[in-house]
FIPARO-79391 format. One line per 10 residues: their letters; for each residue x, y, z of N, C-alpha, C. Coordinates in steps of 0.02 Angstrom, whole numbers, plus 50000, padded with zeros to 5 digits. Each point is the difference from the previous one (the first is absolute). Last residue first. Layout:
BEGIN
A = X/Y/Z/X/Y/Z/X/Y/Z ~ ...
This chain:
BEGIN
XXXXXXXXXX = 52693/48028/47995/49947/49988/49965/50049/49999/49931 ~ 50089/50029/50195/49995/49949/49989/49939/49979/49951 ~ 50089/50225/50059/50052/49963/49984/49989/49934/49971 ~ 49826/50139/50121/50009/50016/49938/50053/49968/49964 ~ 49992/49993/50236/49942/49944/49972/50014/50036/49917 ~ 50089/50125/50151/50038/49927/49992/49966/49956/49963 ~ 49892/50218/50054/50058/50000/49950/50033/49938/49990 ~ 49850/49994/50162/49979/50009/49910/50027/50016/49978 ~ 50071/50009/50206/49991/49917/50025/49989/49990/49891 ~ 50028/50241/50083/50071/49971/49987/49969/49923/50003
XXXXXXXXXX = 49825/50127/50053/50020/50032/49917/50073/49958/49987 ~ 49912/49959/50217/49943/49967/49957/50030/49999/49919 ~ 50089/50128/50182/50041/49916/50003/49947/49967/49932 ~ 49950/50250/50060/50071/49970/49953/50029/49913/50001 ~ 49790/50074/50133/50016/50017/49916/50050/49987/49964 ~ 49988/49965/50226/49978/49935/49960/49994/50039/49930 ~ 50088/50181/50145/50069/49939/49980/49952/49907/49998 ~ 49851/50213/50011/50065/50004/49976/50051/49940/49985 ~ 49821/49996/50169/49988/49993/49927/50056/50003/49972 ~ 50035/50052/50174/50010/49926/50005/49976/50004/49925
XXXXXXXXXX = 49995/50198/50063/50071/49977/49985/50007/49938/49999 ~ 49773/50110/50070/50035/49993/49923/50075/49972/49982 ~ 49929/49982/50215/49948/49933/49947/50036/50040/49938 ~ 50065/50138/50166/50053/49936/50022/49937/49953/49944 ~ 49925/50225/50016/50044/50004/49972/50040/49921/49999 ~ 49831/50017/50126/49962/50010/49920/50064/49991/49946 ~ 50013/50011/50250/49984/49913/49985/49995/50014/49914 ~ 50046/50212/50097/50059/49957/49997/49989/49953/49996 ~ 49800/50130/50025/50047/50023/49935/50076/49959/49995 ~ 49851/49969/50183/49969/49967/49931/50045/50024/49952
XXXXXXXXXX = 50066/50063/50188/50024/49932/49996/49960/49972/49952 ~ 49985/50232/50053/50057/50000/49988/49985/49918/49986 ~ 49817/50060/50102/49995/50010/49920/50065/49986/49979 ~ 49982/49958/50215/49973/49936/49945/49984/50044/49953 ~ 50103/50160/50126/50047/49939/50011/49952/49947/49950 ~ 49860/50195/50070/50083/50015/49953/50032/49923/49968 ~ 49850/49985/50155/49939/50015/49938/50064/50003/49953 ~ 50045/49987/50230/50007/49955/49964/49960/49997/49941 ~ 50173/50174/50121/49925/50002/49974/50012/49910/49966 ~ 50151/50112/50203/49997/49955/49919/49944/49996/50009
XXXXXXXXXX = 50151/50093/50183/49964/50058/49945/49996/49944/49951 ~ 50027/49900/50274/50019/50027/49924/49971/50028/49944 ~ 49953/50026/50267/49993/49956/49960/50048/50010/49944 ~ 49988/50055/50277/50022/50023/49929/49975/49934/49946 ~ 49884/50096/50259/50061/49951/49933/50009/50012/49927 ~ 49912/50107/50276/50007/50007/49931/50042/49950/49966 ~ 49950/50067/50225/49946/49979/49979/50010/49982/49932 ~ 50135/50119/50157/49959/50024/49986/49950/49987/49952 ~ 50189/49904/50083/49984/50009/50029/49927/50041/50028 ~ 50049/49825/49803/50041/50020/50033/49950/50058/50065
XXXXXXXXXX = 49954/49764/49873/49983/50052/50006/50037/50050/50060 ~ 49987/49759/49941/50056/50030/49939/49987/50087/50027 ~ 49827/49835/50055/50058/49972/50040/50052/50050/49985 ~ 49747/50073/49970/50067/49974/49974/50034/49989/50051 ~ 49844/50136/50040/49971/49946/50016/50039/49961/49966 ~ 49978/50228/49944/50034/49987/50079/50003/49959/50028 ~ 50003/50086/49745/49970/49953/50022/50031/49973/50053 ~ 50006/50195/49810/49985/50003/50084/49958/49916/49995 ~ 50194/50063/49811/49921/50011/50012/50005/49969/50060 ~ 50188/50086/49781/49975/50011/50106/49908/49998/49999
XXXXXXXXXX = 50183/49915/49765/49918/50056/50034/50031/49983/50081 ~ 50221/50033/49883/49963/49943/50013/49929/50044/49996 ~ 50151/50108/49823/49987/49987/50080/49935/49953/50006 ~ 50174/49999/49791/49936/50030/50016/50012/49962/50062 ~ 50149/49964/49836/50018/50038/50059/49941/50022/50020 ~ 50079/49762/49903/49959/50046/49986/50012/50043/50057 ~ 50193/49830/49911/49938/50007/50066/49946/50061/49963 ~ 50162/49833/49808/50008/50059/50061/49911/50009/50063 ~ 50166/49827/49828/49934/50016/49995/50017/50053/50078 ~ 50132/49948/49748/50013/49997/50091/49929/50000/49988
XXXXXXXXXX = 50053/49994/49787/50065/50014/50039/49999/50010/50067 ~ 49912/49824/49809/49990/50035/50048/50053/50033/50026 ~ 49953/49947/49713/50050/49981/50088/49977/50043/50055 ~ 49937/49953/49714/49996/50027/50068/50009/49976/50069 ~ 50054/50032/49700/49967/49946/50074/49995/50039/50039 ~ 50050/50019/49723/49999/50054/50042/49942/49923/50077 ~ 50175/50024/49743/49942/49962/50056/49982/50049/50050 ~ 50169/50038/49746/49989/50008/50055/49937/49958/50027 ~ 50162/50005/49783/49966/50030/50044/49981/49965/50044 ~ 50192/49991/49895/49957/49952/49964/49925/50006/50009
XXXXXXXXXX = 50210/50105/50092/49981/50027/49958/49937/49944/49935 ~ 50125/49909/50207/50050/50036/49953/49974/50011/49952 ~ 49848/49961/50164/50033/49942/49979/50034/50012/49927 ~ 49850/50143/50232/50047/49996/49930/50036/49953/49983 ~ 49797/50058/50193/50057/49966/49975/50006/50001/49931 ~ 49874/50142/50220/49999/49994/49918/50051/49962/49995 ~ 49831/50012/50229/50059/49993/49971/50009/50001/49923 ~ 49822/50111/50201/50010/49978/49925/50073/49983/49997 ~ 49886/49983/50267/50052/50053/49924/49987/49968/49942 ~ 49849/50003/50254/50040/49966/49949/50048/50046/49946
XXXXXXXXXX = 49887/49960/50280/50033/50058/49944/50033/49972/49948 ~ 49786/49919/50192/50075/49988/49971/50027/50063/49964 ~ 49872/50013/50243/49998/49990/49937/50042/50006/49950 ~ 49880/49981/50259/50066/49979/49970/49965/50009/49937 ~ 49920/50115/50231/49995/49947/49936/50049/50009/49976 ~ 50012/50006/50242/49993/50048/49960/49995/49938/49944 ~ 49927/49984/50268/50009/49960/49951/50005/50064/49935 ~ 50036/50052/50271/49968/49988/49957/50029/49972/49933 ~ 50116/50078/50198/49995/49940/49995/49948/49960/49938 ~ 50057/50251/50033/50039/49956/50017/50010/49937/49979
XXXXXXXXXX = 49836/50119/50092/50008/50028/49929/50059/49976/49956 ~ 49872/49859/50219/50030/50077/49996/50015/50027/49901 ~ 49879/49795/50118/49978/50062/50061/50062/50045/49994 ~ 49865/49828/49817/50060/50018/50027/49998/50045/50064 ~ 49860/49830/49808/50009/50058/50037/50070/49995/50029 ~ 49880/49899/49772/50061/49976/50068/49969/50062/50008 ~ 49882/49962/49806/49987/50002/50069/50025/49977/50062 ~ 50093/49989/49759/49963/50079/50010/49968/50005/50049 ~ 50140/49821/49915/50033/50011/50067/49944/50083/50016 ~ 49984/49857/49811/50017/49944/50072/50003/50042/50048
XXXXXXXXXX = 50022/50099/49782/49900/49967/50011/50011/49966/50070 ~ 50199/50074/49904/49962/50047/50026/49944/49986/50037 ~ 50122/49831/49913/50020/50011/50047/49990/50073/50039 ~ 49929/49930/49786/49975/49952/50045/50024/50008/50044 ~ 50085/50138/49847/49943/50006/50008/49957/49964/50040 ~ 50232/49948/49946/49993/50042/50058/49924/50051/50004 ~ 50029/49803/49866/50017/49986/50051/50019/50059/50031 ~ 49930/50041/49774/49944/49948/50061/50023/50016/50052 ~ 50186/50071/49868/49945/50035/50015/49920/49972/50035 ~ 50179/49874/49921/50015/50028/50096/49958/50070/49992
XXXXXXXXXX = 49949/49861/49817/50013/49954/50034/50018/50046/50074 ~ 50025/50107/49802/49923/49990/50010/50007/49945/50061 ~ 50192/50017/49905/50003/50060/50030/49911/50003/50013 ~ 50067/49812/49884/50051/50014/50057/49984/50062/50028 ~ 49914/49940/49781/49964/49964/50068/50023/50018/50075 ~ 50109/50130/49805/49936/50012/50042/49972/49961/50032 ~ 50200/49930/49909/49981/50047/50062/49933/50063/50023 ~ 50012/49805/49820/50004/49968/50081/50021/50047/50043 ~ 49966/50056/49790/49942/49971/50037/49989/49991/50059 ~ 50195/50054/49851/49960/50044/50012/49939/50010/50053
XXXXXXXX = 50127/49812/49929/50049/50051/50034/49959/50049/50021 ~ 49916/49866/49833/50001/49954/50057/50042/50052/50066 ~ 50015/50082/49783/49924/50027/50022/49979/49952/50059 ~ 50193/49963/49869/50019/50057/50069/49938/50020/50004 ~ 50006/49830/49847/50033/49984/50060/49977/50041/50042 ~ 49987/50058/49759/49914/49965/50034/50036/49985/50082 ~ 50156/50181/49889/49992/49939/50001/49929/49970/50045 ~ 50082/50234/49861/49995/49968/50066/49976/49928/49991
């Protein structure tokens, strides 16, 4: 495998860590919308990635990762009695969305953690490919 395709490599994990944040932040945004039906409530979003394996006519193989959708969460809204809401349906009740935010900023430390190592990653290799060049001219 070529020092290159570890730039390939990298960058889709930056890439796929990247809308993982962003629909973790868009959990974190939206975990105290209400709603006055079940319906209308806010569902979390979360990404779905795949291992891709590439073969380069038996020269072996890479292995990246590509988002393959990001899908709704099927957990029910909470219902909590608050009769004094604007949003509050007839019987007092709004729907909130099911997102733990204890859950969610642990999920986004572990995806800021994962998105620095891959940066690491690809200054490592620029560093090891800048000294390899430099070895030529000595």
């Amino acid at each position: 495998m070529s020092l290159f395709k570890v730039f390939d490599i990298s960058g889709s994990g930056l890439s796929a860590q990247s809308v993982r944040l962003n629909t973790i932040a868009s959990n974190l945004a939206n975990a105290d919308s209400a709603s006055g039906t079940a319906d209308g409530a806010y569902r979390a979003r979360h990404p779905v990635f795949q291992a891709v394996m590439d073969d380069f006519g038996g020269q072996g193989g890479s292995a990246s990762v590509r988002v393959n959708g990001v899908v709704q969460s099927q957990a029910p809204p909470e219902m909590r009695h608050m009769p004094n809401h604007p949003l509050a349906n007839e019987d007092g009740y709004v729907f909130l969305p099911a997102v733990n935010t204890v859950e969610a900023m642990t999920d986004m430390m572990s995806a800021n953690r994962t998105y620095q190592n891959n940066v690491e990653v690809l200054n490592t290799v620029k560093q090891l490919m800048l000294r390899t060049l430099q070895l030529g001219r000595n």
